[in-house]
Residue, then its C-alpha position, 0 to 999 in steps of 0.5 A: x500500500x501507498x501512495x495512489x494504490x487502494x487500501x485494503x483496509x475497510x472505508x469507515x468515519x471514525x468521530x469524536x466530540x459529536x452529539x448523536x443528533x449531530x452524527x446523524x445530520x452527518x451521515x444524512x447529509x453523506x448518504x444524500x452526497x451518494x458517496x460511497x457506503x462506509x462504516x461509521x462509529x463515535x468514539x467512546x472509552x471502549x472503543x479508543x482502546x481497540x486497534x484500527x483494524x480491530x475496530x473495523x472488524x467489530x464495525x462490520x461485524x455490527x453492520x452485517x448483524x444490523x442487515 
């Protein structure tokens, strides 16, 4: 990986100092640019202590579970 090559890794948003109502106007506001689906999460003490990539994994999983 590198510059101009694709990631590997999954797309997500990973926020800090949003209110709830806040991320969500965001991620309307996202879906409405027709962008490209990704994961998003709000940081929270649990979370800051995982790994990027363990936290990615955990994302999905939560977003498989939610479809």
């Amino acid at each position: 990986m590198g510059l101009g090559e694709d990631s590997k890794m999954r797309r997500a948003i990973i926020m800090s100092g949003f209110s709830q109502k806040e991320l969500y106007q965001l991620m309307a506001l996202y879906s409405l640019a027709e962008l490209p689906p990704q994961l998003w999460a709000r940081l929270t003490p649990v979370s800051e202590k995982c790994s990027v990539p363990q936290l990615l994994d955990e994302l999905a999983a939560e977003s498989e579970a939610i479809k």
